[in-house]
C-alpha positions as CSV (number, residue, x, y, z in Angstrom):
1,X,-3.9,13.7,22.3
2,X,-5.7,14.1,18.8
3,X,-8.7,16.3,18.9
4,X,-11.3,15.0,15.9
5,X,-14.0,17.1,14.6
6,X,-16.4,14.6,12.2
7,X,-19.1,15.9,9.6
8,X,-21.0,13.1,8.0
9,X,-22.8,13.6,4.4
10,X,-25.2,11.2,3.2
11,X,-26.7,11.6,-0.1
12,X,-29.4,9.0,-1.5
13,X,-28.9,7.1,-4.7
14,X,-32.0,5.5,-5.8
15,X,-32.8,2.8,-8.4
16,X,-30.6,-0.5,-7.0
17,X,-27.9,1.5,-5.4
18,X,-27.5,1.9,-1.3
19,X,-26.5,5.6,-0.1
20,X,-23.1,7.2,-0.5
21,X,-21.4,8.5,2.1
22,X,-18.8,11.0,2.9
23,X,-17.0,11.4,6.2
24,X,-14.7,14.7,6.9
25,X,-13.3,14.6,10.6
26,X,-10.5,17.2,11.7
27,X,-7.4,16.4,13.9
28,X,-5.1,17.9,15.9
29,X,-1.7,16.5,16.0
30,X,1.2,16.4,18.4
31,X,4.4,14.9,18.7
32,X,2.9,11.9,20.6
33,X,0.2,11.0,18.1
34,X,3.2,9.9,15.3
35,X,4.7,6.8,15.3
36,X,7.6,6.1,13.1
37,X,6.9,9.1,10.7
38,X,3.2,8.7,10.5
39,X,0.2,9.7,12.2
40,X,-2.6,6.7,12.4
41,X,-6.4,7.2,11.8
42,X,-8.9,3.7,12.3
43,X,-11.9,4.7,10.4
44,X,-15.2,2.7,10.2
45,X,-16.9,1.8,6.9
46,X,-20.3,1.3,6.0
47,X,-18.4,-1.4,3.7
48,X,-15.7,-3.7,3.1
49,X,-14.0,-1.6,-0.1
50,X,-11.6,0.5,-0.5
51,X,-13.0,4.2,0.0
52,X,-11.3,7.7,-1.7
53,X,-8.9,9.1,0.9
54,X,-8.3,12.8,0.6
55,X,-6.0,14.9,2.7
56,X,-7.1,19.0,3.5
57,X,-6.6,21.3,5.3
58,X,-2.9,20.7,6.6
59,X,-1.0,23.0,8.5
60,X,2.8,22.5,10.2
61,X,4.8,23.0,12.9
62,X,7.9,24.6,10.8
63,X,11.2,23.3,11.1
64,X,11.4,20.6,13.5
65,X,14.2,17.5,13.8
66,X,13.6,14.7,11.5
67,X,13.4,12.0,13.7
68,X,15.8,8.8,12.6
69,X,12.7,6.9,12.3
70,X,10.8,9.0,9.6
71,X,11.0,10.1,6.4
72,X,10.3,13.1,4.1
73,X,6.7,12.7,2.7
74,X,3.7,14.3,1.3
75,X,0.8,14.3,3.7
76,X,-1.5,14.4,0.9
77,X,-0.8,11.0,-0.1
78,X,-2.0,8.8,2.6
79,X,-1.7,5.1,2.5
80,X,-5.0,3.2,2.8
81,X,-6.1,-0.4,4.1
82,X,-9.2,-2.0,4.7
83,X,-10.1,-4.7,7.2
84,X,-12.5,-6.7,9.6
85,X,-13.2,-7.0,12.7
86,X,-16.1,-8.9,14.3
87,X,-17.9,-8.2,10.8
88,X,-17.6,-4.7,10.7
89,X,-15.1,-2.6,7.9
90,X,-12.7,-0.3,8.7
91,X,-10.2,1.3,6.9
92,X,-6.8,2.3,8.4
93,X,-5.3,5.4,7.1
94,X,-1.9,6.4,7.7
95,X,-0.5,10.2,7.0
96,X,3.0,11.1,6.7
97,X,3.6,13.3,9.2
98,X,7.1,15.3,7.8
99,X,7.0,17.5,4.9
100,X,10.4,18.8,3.3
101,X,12.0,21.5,5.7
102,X,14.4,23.9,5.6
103,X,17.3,21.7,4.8
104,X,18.3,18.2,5.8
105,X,17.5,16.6,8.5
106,X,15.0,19.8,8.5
107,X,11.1,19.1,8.5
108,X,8.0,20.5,8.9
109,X,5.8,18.1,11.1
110,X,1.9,18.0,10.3
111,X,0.0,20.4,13.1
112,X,-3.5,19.9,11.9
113,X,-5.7,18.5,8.7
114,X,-9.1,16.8,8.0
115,X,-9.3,13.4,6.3
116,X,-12.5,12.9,4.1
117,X,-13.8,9.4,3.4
118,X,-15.8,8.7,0.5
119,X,-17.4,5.2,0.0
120,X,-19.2,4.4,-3.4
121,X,-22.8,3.4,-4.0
122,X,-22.8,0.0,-3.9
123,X,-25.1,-1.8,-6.3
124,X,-27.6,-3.8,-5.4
125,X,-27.0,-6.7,-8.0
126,X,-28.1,-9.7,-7.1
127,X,-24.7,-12.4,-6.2
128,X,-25.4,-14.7,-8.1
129,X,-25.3,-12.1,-11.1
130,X,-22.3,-13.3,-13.5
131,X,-18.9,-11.9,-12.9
132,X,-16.4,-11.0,-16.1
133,X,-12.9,-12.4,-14.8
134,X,-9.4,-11.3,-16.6
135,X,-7.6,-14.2,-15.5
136,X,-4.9,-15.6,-18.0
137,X,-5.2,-18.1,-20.9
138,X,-1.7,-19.0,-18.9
139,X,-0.1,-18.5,-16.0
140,X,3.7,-17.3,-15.8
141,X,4.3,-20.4,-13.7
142,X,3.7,-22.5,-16.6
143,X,7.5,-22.2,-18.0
144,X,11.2,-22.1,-16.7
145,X,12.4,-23.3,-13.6
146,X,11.0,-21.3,-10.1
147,X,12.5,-20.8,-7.2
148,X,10.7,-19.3,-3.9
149,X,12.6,-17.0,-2.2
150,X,11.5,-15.5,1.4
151,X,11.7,-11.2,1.8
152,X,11.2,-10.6,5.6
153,X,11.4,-6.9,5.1
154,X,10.5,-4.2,2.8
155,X,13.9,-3.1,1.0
156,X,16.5,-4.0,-1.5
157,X,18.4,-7.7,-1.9
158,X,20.9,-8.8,-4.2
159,X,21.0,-12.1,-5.4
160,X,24.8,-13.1,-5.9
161,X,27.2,-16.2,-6.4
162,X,27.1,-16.9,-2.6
163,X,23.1,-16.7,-2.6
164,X,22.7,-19.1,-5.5
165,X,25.4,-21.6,-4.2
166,X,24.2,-21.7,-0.6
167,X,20.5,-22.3,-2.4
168,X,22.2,-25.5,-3.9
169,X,22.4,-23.9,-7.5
170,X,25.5,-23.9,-10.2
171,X,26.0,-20.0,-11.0
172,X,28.0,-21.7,-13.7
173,X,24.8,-22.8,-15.2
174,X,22.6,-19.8,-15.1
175,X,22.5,-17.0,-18.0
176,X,22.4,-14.2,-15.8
177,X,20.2,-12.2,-18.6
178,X,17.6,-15.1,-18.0
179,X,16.6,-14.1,-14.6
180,X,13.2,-12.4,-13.5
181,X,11.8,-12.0,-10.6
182,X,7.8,-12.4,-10.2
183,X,5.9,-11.5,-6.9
184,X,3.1,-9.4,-5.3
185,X,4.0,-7.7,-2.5
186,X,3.3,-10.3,-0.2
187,X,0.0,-8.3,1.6
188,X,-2.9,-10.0,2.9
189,X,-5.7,-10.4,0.2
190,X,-9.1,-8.8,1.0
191,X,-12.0,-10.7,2.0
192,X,-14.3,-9.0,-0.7
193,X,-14.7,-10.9,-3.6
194,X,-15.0,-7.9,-6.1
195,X,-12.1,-6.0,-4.5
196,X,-9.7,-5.9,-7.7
197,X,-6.7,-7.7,-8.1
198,X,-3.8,-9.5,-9.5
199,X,-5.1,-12.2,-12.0
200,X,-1.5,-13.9,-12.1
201,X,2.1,-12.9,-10.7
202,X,3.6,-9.7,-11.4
203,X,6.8,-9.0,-12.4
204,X,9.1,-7.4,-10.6
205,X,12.0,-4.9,-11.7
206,X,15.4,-6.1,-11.4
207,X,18.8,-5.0,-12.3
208,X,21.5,-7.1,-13.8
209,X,25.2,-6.2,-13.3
210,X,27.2,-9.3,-14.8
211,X,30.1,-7.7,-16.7
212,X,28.5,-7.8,-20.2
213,X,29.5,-11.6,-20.5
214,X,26.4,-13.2,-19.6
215,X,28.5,-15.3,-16.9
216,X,27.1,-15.4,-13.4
217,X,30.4,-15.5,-11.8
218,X,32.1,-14.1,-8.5
């Protein structure tokens, strides 16, 4: 069972702004807090954007068994996402729980540490102020021919002879220096408007093995 410590800090920002906050709560970890390499923290918001996550404070329990599940990581870097629920912000934090050991399969598992969550000001700007947008002249979908391809799971995939025939596609016709690969993840968008994001698909890096004969055969 985690045991939290929480210090809230509010300092006022006057002239159109709303307060800023900053939360610091301490845990203690065992091994039945982490799940799949990482320890889990559900934090509530004051609002729906994405708040600076930083990491203190850590100390380990030295030289313990990588579980098959987890990998090596710096607890430092925690990853970050915000949602909803019944109106209300939160932000889900996740902390890599194994730190580089004494050799492989060697790690030193997270005892303790303090995450410190701190939101922005948020102005006070009226909504129906205008909005600058950075969204293209022209998408990338405007030229060559697409295909949509489905990624279940996070990973590498190789698109080969068998893959393009099966898709109904002549290999035989396909300049294999031609291809690209456009996409963005696939992760739910965020309900905020202002929340930055892509203007247009992003491409993706790829790499080409065809033989140096720019034939896509077996």
């Amino acid at each position: 069972m985690r045991n939290r410590i929480s210090t809230l800090f509010v300092s006022a920002i006057l002239f159109g702004f709303q307060a800023a906050t900053a939360q610091t709560t301490t845990y203690n970890v065992s091994a039945q807090d982490i799940e799949r390499g990482y320890v889990t923290e559900k934090i509530s918001l004051g609002q729906f954007a994405i708040p600076e996550v930083s990491i203190s404070g850590i100390t380990y329990t030295p030289n313990v068994a990588l579980p098959v599940d987890a990998k090596i990581a710096d607890p430092a870097k925690p990853l970050v996402q915000i949602g909803m629920y019944r109106k209300k912000p939160f932000a889900v934090v996740r902390i890599p729980a194994y730190a580089a050991g004494q050799g492989s399969g060697i790690a030193n598992r997270v005892g303790t540490f303090s995450i410190t969550i701190k939101e922005q000001p948020q102005s006070m700007t009226p909504k129906s102020a205008a909005r600058t947008t950075n969204d293209p002249a022209t998408s990338v979908l405007a030229k060559g021919t697409w295909y949509k391809i489905a990624v279940p799971a996070t990973g590498f995939y190789k698109i080969d002879y068998n893959f393009l025939t099966a898709a109904g596609l002549n290999p035989a016709n396909i300049n294999p220096a031609n291809i690209r690969v456009f996409g963005n993840g696939g992760n739910m968008l965020s309900e905020d408007n202002a929340a930055p994001r892509a203007a247009d698909l992003l491409e993706n890096a790829i790499w080409v093995n065809d033989n140096g004969d720019n034939v896509f055969d077996n």
